[in-house]
N, C-alpha and C positions, 0 to 999 in steps of 0.2 A: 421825526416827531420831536425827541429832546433835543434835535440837536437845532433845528428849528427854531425854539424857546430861545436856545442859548445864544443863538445869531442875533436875536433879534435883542437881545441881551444884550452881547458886548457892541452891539451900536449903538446904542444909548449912551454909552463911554465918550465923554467930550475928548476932542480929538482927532488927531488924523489914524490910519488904519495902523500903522505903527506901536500906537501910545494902545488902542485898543486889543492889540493883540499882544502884546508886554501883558497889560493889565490882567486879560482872561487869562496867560500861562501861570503868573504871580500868583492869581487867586487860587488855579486847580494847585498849584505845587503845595501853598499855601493849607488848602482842603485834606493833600493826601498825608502831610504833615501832623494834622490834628491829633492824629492815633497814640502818633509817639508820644507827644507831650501831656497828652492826657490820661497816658494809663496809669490803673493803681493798683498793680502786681508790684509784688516783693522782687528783690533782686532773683534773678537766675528762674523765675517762673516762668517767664515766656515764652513763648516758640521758639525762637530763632534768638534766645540769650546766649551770650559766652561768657557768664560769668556764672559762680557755683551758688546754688540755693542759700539763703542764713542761715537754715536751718542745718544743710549738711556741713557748712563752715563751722559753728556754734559745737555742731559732734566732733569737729573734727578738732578743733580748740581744746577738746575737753577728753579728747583720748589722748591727743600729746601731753597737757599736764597730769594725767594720772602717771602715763608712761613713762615721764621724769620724775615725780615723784619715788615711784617703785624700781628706777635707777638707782634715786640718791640715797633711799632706805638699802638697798640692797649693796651699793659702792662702798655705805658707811657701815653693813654691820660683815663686807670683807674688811675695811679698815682697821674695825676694831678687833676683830681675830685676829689677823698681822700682828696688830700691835700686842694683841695676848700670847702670842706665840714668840714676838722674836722678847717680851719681858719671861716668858718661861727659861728661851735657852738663856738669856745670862744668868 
């Protein structure tokens, strides 16, 4: 029945049977193509993504500079006891 439609379709395609069966492959590749370039999901939202959400990226940005932070608060107040300790022994 559709497929019928579609015969009668790609012969209308000026050309020899060649040119017309190029054209019908181009057009369906072309059709199953559309998805891709039209979605308006956010990165890492969709089915079959391999890349990581924004949003778990964004958490995850923002737990590594806390966790440097409370590195360099806690490096700098051993630094500064070192430094209180070895001014006590002299």
């Amino acid at each position: 029945m559709v497929l019928s439609g579609f015969k009668t379709l790609v012969q209308k395609i000026p050309g020899g049977q060649n040119v017309q069966v190029f054209t019908a492959v181009v057009g369906i590749c072309g059709l199953c193509a559309v998805p891709v370039f039209t979605k308006n999901d956010k990165r890492g939202h969709d089915l079959f993504s391999q890349e990581k959400p924004e949003a778990f990226v964004a958490n995850q940005e923002k737990l590594v500079k806390e966790f440097n932070a409370k590195k360099r608060s806690i490096e700098g107040a051993q630094a500064s006891q070192s430094q209180a300790s070895q001014a006590q022994e002299k």
